[in-house]
C-alpha positions in Angstrom: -14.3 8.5 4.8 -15.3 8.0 0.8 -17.6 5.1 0.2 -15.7 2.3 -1.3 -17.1 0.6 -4.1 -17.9 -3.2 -3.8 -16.9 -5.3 -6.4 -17.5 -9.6 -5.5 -15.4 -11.8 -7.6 -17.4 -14.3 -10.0 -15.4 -17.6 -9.5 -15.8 -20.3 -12.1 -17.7 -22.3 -9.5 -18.5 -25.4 -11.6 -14.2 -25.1 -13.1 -13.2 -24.8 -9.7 -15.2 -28.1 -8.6 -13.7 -29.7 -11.4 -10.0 -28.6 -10.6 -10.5 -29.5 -7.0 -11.3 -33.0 -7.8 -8.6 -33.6 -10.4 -5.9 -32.2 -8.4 -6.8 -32.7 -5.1 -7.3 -29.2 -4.2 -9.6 -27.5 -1.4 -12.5 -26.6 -3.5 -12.6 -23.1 -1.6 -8.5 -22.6 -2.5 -9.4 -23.4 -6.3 -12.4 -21.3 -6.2 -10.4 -18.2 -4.5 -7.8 -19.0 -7.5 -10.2 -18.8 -9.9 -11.9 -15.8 -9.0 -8.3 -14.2 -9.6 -8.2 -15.3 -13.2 -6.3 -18.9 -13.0 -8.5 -21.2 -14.7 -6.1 -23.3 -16.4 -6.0 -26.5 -15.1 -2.1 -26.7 -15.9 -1.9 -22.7 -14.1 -3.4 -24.1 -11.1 -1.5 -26.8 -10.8 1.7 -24.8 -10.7 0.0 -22.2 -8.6 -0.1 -24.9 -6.1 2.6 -26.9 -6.3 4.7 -26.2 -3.6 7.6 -27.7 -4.9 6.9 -25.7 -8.0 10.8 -25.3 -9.2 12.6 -22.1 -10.7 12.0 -21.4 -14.2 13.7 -18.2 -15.7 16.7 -18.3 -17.4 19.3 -15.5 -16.0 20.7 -15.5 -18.9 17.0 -14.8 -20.8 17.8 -11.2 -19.2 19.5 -8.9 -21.4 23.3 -7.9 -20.5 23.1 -10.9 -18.4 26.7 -12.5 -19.8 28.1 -9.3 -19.9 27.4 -8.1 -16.5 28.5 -11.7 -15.3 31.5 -11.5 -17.4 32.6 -8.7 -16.0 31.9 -9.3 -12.1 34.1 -12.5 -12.5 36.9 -10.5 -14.2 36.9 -8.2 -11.0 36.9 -11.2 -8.3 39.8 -13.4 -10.7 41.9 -9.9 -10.6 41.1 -8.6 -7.1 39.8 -5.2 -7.8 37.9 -3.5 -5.4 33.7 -3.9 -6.2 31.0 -2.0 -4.6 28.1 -3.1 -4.7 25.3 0.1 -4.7 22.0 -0.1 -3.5 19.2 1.8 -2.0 17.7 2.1 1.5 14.5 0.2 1.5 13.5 -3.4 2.3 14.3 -4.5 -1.4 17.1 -2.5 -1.5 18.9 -3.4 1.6 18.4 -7.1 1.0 19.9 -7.3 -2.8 22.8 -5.2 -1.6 23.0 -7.7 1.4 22.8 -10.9 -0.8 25.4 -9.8 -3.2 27.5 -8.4 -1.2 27.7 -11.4 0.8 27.4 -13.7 -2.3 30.7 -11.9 -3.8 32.3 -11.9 -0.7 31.7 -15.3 -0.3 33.4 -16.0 -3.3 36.7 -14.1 -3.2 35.8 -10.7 -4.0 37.5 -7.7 -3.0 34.0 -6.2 -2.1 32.6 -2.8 -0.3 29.1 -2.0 0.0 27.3 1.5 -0.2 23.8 2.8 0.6 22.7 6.1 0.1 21.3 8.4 3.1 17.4 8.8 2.3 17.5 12.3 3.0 21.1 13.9 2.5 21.3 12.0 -1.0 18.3 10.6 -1.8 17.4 7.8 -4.3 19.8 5.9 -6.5 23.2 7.1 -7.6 24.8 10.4 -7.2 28.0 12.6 -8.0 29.1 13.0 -4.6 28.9 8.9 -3.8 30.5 8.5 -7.0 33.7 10.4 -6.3 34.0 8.9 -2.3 34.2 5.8 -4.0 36.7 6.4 -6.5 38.7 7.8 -3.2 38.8 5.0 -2.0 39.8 2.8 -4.4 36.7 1.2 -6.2 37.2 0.6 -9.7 34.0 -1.5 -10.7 30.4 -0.4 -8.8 27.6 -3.0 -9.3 24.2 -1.4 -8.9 21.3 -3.2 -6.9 17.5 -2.0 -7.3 18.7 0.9 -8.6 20.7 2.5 -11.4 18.9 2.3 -14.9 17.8 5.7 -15.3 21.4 7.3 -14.1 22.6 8.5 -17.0 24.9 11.4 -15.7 26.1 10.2 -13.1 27.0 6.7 -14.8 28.4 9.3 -17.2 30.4 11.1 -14.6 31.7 7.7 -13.3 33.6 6.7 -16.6 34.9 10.1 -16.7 36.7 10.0 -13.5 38.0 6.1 -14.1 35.5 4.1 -12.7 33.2 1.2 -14.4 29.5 0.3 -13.9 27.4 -2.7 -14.3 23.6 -1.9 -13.6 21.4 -3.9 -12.0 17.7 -2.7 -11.4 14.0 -3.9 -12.3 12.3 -0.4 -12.4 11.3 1.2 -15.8 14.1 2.3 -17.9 13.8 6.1 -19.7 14.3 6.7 -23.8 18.0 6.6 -23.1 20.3 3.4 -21.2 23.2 4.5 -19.3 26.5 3.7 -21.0 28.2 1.1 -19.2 29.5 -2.8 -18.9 25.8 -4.0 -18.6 22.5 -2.3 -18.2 20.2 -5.8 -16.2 16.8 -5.0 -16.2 13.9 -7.0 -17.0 12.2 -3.9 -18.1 14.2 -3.0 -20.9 12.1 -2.9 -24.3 14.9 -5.5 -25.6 15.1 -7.7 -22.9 13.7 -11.3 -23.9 12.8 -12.6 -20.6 8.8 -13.0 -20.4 8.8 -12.8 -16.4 9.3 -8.9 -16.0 7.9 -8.5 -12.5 11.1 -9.3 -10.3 12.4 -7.4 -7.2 15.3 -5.7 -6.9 16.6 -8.4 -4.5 15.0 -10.9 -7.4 17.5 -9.5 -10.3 20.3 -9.6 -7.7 19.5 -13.0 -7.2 19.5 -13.9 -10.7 22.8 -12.0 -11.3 24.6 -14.4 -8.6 23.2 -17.4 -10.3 24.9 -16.2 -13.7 27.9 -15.4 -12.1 28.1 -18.7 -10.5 27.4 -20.8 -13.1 23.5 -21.3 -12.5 23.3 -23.3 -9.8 19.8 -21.8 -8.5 18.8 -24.1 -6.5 21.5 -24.0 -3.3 22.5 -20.1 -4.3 18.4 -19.5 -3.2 19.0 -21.8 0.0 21.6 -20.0 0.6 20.2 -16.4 0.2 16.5 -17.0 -0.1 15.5 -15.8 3.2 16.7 -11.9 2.3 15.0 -12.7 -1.6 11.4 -13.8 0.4 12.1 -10.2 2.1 13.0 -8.3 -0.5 10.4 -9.1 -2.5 7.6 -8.9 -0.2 8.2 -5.7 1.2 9.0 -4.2 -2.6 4.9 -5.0 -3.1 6.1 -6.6 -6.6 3.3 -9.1 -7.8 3.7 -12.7 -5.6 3.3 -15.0 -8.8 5.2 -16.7 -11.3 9.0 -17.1 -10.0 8.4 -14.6 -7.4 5.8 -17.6 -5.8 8.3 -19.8 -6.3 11.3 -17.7 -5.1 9.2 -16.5 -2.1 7.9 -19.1 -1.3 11.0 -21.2 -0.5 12.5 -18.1 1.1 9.8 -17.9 4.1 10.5 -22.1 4.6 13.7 -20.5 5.4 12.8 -18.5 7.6 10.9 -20.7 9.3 13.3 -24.0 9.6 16.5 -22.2 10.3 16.2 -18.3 9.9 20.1 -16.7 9.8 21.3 -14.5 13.2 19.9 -11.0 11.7 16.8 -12.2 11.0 16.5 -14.5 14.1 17.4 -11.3 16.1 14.3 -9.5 14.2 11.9 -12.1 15.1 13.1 -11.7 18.3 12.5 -8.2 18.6 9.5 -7.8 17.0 7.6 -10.4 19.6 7.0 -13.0 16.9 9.5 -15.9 18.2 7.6 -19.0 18.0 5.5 -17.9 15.7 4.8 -19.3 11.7 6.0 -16.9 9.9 4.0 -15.8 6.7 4.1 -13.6 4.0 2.0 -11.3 6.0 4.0 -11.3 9.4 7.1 -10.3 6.8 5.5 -7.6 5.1 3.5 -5.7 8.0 6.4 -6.9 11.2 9.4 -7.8 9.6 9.6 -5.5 6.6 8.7 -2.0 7.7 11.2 -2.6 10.8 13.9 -2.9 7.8 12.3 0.1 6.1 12.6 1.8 9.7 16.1 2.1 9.6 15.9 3.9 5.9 13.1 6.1 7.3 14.4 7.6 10.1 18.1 6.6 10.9 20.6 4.5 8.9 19.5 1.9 6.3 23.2 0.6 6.8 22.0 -0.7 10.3 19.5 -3.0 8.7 22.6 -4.1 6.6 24.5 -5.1 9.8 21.8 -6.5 10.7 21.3 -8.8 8.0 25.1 -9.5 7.2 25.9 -10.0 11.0 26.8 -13.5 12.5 27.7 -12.9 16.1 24.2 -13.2 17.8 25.4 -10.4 20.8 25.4 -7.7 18.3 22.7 -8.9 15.9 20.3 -8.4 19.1 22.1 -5.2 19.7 21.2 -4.2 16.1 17.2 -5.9 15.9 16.4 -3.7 19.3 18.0 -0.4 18.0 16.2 -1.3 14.5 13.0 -1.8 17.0 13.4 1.5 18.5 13.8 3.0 14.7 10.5 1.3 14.1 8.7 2.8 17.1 10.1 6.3 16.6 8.5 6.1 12.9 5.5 5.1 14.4 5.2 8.0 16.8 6.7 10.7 14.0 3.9 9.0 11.1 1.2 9.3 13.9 2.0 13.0 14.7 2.4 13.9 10.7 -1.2 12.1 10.3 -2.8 13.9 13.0 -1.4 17.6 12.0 -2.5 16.8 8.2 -6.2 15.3 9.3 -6.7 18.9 11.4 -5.3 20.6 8.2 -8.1 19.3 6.2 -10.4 19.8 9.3 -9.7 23.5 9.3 -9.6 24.0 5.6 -12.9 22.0 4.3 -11.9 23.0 0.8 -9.0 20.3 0.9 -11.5 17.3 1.8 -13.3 18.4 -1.1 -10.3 18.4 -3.9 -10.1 15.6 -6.0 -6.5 15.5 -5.0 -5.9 16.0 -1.2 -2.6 18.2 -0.9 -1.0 19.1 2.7 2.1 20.6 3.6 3.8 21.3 6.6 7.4 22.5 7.5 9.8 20.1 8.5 7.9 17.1 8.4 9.7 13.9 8.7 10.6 12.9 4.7 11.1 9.4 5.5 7.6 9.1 6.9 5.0 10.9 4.5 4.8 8.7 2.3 3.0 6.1 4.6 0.8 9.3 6.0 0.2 9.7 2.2 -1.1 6.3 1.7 -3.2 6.7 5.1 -4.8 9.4 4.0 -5.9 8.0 0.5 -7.2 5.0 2.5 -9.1 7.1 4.6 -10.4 9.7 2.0 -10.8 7.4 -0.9 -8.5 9.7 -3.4 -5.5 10.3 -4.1 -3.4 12.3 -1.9 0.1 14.7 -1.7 2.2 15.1 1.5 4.8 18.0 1.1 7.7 18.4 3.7 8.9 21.9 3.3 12.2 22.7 4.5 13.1 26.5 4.3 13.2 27.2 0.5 12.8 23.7 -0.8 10.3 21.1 -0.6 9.7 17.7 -1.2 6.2 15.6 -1.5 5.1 12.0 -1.7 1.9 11.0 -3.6 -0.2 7.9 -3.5 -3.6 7.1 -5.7 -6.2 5.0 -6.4 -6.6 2.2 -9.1 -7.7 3.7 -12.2 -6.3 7.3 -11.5 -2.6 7.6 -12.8 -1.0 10.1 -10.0 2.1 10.1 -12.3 0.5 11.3 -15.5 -1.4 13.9 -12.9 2.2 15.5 -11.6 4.0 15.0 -15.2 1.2 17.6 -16.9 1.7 20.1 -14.0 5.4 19.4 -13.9 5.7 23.1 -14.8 5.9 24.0 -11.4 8.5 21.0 -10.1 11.9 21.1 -10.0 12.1 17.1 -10.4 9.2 14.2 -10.1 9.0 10.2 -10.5 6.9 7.5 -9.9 4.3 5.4 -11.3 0.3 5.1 -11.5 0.0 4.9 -7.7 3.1 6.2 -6.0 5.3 8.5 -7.0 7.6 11.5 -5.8 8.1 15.7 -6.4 10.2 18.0 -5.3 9.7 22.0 -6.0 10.2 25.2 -4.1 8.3 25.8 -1.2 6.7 29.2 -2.5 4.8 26.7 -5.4 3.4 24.8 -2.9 -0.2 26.3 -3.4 0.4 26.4 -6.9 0.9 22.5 -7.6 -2.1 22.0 -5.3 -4.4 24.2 -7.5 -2.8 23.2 -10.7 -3.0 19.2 -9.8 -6.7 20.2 -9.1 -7.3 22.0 -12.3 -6.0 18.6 -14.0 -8.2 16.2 -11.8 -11.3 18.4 -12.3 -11.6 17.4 -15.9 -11.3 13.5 -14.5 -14.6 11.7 -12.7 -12.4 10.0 -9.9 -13.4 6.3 -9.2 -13.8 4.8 -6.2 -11.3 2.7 -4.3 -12.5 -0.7 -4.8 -13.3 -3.5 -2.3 -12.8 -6.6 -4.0 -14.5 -9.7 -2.1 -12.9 -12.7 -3.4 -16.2 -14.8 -2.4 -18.8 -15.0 -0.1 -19.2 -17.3 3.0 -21.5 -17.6 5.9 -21.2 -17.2 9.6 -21.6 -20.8 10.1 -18.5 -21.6 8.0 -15.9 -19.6 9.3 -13.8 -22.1 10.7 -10.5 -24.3 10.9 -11.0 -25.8 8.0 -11.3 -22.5 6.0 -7.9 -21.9 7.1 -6.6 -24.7 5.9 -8.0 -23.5 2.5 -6.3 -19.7 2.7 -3.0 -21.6 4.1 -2.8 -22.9 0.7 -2.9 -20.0 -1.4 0.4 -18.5 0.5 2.8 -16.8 -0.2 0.3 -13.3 -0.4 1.5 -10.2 -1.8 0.6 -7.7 -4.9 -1.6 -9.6 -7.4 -2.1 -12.5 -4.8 -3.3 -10.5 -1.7 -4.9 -12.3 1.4 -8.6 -13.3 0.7 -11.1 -11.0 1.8 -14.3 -12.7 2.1 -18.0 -10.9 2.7 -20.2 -12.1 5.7 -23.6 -10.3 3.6 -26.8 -9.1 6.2 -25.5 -9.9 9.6 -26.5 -8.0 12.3 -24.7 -6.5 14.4 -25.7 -7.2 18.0 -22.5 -5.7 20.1 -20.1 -2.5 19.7 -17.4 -2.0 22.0 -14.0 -0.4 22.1 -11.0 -1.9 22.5 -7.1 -0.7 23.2 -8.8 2.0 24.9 -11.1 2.7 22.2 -8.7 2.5 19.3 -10.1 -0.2 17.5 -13.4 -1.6 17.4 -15.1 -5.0 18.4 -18.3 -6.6 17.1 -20.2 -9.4 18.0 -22.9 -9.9 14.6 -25.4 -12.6 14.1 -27.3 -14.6 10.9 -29.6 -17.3 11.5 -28.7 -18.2 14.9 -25.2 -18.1 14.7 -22.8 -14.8 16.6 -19.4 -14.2 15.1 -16.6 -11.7 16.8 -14.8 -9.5 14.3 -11.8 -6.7 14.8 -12.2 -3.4 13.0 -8.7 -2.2 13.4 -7.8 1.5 13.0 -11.1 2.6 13.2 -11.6 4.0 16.6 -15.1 3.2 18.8 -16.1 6.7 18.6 -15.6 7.0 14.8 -17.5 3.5 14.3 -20.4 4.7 11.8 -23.4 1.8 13.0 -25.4 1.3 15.6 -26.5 -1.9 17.4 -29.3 -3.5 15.3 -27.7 -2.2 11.8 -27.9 -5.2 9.6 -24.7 -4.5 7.4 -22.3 -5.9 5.2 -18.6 -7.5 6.4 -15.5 -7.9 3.7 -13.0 -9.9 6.4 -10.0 -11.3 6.0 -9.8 -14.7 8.3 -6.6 -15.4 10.1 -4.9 -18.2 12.2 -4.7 -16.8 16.3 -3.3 -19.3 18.2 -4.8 -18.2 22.5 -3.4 -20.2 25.1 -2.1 -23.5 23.4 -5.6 -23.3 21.2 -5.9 -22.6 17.3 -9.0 -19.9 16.4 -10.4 -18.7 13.6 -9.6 -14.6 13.5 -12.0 -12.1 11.9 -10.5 -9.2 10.9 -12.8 -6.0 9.5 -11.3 -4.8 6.1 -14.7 -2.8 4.8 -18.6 -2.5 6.4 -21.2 -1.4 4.3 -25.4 -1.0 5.4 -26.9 -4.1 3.8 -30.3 -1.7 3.0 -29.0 0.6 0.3 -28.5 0.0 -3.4 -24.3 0.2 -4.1 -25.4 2.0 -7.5 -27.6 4.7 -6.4 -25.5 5.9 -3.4 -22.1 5.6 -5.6 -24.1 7.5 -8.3 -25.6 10.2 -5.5 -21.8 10.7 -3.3 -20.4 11.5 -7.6 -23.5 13.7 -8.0 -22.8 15.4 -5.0 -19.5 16.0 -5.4 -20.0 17.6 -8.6 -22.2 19.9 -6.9 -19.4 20.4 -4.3 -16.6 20.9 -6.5 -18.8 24.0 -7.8 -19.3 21.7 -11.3 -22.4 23.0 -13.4 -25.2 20.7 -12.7 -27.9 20.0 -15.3 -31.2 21.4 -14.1 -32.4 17.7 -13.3 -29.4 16.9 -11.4 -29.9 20.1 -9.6 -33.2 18.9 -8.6 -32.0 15.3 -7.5 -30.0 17.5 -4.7 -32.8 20.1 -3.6 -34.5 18.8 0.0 -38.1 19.7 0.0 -39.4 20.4 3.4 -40.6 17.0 4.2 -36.9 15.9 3.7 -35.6 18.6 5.3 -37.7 17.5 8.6 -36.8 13.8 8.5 -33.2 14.6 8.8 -33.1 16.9 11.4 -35.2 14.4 13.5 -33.5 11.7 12.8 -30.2 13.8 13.7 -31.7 15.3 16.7 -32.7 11.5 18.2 -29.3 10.4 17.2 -26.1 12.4 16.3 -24.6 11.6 12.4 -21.4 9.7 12.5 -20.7 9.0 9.1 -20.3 12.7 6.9 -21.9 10.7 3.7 -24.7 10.3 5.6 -25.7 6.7 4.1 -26.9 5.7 7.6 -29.5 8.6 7.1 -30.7 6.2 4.4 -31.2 3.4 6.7 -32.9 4.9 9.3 -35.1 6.9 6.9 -35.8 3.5 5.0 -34.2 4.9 1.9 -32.5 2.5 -0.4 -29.5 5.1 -1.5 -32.6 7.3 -3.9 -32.0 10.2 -1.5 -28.4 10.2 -0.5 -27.8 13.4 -2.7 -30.3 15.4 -1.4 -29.6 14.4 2.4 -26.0 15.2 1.9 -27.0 18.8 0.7 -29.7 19.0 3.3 -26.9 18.4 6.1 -24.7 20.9 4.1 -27.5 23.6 4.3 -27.9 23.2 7.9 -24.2 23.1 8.8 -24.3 26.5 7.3 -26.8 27.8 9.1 -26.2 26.6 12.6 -28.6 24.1 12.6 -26.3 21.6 12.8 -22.9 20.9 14.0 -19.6 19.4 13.9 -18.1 17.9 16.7 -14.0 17.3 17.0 -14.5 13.3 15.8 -16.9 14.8 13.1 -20.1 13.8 14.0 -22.9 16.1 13.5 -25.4 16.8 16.1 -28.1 19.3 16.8 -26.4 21.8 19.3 -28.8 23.5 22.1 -30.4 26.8 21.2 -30.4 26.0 17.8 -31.3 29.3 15.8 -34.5 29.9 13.8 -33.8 30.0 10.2 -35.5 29.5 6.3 -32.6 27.0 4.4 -33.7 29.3 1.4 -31.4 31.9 2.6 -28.5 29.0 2.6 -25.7 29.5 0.0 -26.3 26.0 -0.5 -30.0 25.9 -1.7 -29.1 29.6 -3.6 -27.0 27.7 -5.8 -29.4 24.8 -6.4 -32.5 26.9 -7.2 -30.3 29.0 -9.9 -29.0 26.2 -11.5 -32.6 24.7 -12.0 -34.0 27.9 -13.8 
């Protein structure tokens, strides 16, 4: 696992103090606020209002009165609309809030989302002409639509109209048609530009109402708090607002389909929060998408006999828990790829392919392997001839700007900075992962932050803190749950949980013992020891245990508390330089040759006690090094891998195997390389 760099938050302590007091905040909410760049004492005081109301215009976005202008024309003269969306979260709810919205007001109305794997993303020419045989004449795009120029094209040719409406980036060129909605548009005047899909839909019912906001949200906010959420669009301005309200929803009378998914997901009775929607309610929706029929979500959220909606949550469930299984699998054959092939750990950009893997599923093994590698990473389903990848990054490395320069050797790509999408032949497979290398090798690639929104002692971690985070909901992109550091604790028990899939600690400071959750991270791949005095960033969370309200701890990073963050950030870039084969200066060189002294401390200190963690900063604690030496203990351990005096095991711990052979780590490949590049 890549070392994460550390970055605490400098809240305007002294503004925040101030703020509290004027407005009658929890100092800790304002300070958490601050430390996230609202400073202004007007800001704050809408961040927190919680009957903050609606503020943009629909009729601020461009095409706005033409798009409604037209939709009303179709419901006054009956002809058949469809409404066109796309088969995730954001996408299943605007097509089920304006489907239902036009339905509810007369329409002749059809809905229609495409099969994630037979058709893919957004529009297409086959779609078009089914719905021209069956009698559509005007087809109303939802989260999707603004870059479909042909097929728009294609549409007029054959009869049919189209009014767009999407909120992702528009090309050079608009589609011709009645209206082209998108925040996003260079032209469009509206200063909020962050909406949903399901947000735009939204707005587009409001204009074709006659702007009445306030009960159209009451009436559909529920699928807008979804939408949104699960679309990871930033959770501030009128998306606060609009979620906000939507998750009260949820909570005072949630409709049948959701009810049902409550119910099925084993949150009934529950609070629901912007977290239990995006990580319970959400990816059951996207479930559906991934691995069956986004149209059963749809039933599921238009339904309104309860019989079939729990008919429809517990299939959705089982969706959900086959995803679960086929990710799992995918994650496990690509983690043994890289296993076998050590060359792949050590590209800038991890790439893995395998035949047949599930498409609907790699791109969440995509994002778990850039979590658990700290760079970006490719997934590629092959499927005979053809193949088709998803890619996820890291802040500060654009993955899209990566595949557009070797787009040579693609057949079609999208995206953005952190996720995007390819498709190619499978016999270029091994070319786009060298060629996406070549490109990356000329970039130093940063490390995956962990932001700590502010510090806070053991002895503080309770009740009232929640209170404090309770106000800061709803959470999502640009507003994400606090994470909070717990700085030299000690930790004083390790022990497996879930039979040994996650890991629990008890750790102490100054008399006082916390318990903390480290899921994901199995026991056996936990990298500390009992005694290691080490850094927490946690995220605290409400667990209510037999009628009784705790305080949760859950693990999001651990660091040793001993080393320096800039000298063992500056030795793992050093040595992977080195790795990468990257011409060292002589000097640098040096910084990674173990003289024999070194050499002796680690293999001791391996001997005593096996290596969990491959970047070897525990070496640094147990060798009372503050981070100095990481470099040259990370090419020490590389030396004696090579030679046999170490080993790895299948969890990837090294150890010192029995009979271990007599040998001069001047004969490594390793030191060869060193020494010539110091002459």
């Amino acid at each position: 696992m890549r070392r994460k760099k550390w970055v605490v938050s400098k809240g305007n302590k002294e503004n925040a103090a101030l703020v509290s007091s004027e407005l009658g905040i929890d100092p800790l909410a304002a300070l958490i606020a601050s430390s996230r760049g609202f400073e202004d004492t007007d800001e704050l005081a809408d961040f927190f209002d919680a009957d903050a109301p609606l503020s943009v215009d629909p009729f601020s976005i461009k095409d706005m009165d033409k798009a409604a202008e037209r939709i009303n024309r179709a419901i006054d003269d009956f002809e058949m609309i469809c409404v066109f969306g796309d088969y995730d979260a954001d996408g299943v709810t605007s097509t089920a809030l304006l489907y239902s919205f036009l339905e509810s007001r007369g329409a002749n109305v059809v809905r229609y989302i495409p099969d994630r794997i037979d058709e893919g993303y957004g529009l297409n020419i086959k779609a078009i002409d089914e719905l021209k045989a069956r009698g559509v004449h005007l087809i109303v795009t939802v989260d999707n639509g603004a870059t479909a120029v042909d097929e728009i094209a294609h549409a007029y040719e054959i009869g049919l109209e189209v009014v767009v409406s999407d909120h992702h980036k528009v090309g050079d060129v608009l589609p011709r048609c009645e209206a082209v909605v998108d925040p996003h548009r260079p032209d469009c005047p509206s200063e909020f530009k962050e909406m949903s899909g399901v947000g735009v839909a939204f707005k587009l019912a409001c204009a074709i109402d006659g702007f009445d906001e306030d009960s159209i949200l009451e009436e559909y906010g529920e699928l807008v708090a979804l939408g949104t959420i699960g679309d990871v669009v930033s959770v501030t301005g009128e998306n606060r607002v609009m979620v906000r309200r939507g998750i009260s929803y949820i909570n005072e009378h949630p409709g049948i389909g959701i009810a049902a998914l409550i119910e099925a997901a084993g949150i009934s009775g529950k609070e629901i929060t912007s977290s239990s929607v995006a990580y319970t309610l959400c990816p059951r929706i996207n479930a559906a998408g991934r691995m069956g029929s986004a149209d059963k979500a749809l039933e599921l959220l238009l339904c309104d006999d309860p019989d079939e909606a729990e008919y429809l949550a517990k299939e959705i469930a089982s969706m959900n828990t086959s995803r679960q299984v086929t990710e799992n699998e995918i994650f496990r054959s690509a983690l043994a790829l890289i296993q076998s092939n050590p060359s792949l750990a050590k590209d800038k950009i991890i790439v893995v392919d395998g035949e047949n893997w599930h498409q609907g599923v790699i791109g969440i093994v995509a994002a778990k392997l850039t979590e658990r590698f700290g760079r970006p990473a490719i997934v590629i389903s092959r499927s005979g001839d053809t193949a088709k990848g998803s890619c996820r990054s890291i802040p500060g490395f654009s993955i899209y700007e990566a595949i557009e320069a070797v787009s040579d050797c693609l057949t079609h790509y999208g995206g953005h900075t952190l996720a995007a999408g390819v498709g190619l032949k499978s016999e270029n497979t091994d070319l786009f992962r060298r060629k996406i290398n070549d490109y990356a090798e000329d970039s130093e690639m940063p490390f995956a932050e962990q932001i700590i929104d502010c510090r806070i002692n053991l002895q503080s971690v309770n009740l009232s803190v929640l209170s404090a985070i309770s106000s800061i909901e709803p959470f999502g992109s640009c507003n994400p749950q606090p994470v909070f550091g717990l700085f030299g604790v000690k930790i004083e028990e390790i022990n497996g949980i879930s039979e040994g899939k996650h890991t629990r600690l008890i750790v102490s400071k100054n008399g006082f013992r916390l318990g903390a959750v480290y899921f994901g991270l199995a026991e056996k791949r936990f990298p500390f020891e009992q005694g290691d005095t080490v850094d927490l960033a946690v995220n605290l969370e409400q667990n209510v245990y037999n009628g009784e309200m705790r305080v949760s701890v859950v693990i999001r990073g651990i660091r040793p508390s001993a080393t320096n963050e800039e000298k063992v950030l500056s030795a793992i870039s050093l040595y992977e330089k080195f790795a990468s084969d990257k011409k060292l200066s002589p000097l640098q060189a040096a910084l990674l040759t173990p003289d024999r002294e070194t050499q002796v401390e680690v293999f001791r200190s391996i001997k005593a006690k096996p290596l969990k963690d491959r970047y070897c900063e525990q070496l640094c604690v147990r060798l009372g090094d503050d981070g100095s030496s990481l470099a040259s203990y990370m090419a020490t351990v590389d030396m004696m891998l090579e030679m046999g005096i170490l080993a790895l095991d299948d969890d990837d711990r090294v150890y010192v195997p029995s009979n271990t052979p007599k040998v001069n780590l001047e004969e490594s490949s390793v030191m060869k390389k060193l020494r010539c590049m110091q002459v």
